[in-house]
C-alpha positions in Angstrom: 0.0 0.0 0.0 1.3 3.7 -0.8 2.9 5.9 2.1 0.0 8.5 1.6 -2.5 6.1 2.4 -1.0 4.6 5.0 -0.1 7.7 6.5 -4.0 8.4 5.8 -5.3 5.7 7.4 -3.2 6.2 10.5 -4.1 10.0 11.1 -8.2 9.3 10.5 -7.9 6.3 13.2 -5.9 8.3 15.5 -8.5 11.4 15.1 -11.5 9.0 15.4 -9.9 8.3 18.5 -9.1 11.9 20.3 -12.8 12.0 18.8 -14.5 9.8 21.0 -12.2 10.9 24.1 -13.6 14.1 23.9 -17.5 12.8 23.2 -17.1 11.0 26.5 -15.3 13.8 28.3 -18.3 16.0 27.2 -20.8 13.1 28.4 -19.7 12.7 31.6 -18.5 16.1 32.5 -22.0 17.0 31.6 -21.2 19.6 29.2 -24.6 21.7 28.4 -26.4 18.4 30.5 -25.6 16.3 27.6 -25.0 13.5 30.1 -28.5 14.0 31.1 -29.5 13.8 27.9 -27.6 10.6 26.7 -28.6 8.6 30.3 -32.2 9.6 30.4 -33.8 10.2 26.7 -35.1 6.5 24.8 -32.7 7.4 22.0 -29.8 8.9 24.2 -27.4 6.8 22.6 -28.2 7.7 18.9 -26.7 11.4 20.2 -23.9 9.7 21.9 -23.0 7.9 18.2 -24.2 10.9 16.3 -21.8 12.9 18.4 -18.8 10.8 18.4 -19.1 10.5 14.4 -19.1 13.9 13.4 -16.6 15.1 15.4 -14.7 12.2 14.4 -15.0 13.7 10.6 -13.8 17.1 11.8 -10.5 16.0 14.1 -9.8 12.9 11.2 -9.6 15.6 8.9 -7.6 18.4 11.2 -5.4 15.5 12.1 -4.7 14.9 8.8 -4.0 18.4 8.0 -1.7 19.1 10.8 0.1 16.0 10.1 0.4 17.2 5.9 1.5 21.1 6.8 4.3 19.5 9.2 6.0 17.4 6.5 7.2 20.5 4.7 10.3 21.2 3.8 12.5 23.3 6.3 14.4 24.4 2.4 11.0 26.2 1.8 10.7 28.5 4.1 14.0 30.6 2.9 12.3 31.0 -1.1 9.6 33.7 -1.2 6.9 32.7 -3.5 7.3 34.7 -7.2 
């Protein structure tokens, strides 16, 4: 398999991760009562899974990008752009 997608791969796991780290540290710190809202409501879980999801897209995709802007060149900085 190609670097890139490897690379890939292992940045959108590892945001998926911090992802779900922070959905449970909202849950049970009780962030804007979503606790209460995840223990109590019938489909409390279906927000718990909706949550961890989504922001799973957004840090997959920041980790990515941090990981992409970090593996310039240190050559690049000294040329100014024509």
């Amino acid at each position: 398999m190609p670097k890139l997608v490897v690379l890939y791969i292992r940045e959108c796991l590892l945001g998926f991760a911090i992802a779900i780290v922070f959905s449970m540290a909202l849950v049970v710190l009780n962030v804007a009562n979503l606790g209460h809202l995840v223990s109590t409501v019938e489909g409390g879980w279906l927000a718990f899974l909706l949550l961890c999801i989504f922001n799973g897209i957004v840090f997959a995709g920041v980790q990515f990008g941090i990981t992409v802007m970090r593996m310039a060149d240190p050559d690049d900085e000294d040329q100014a752009p024509r």
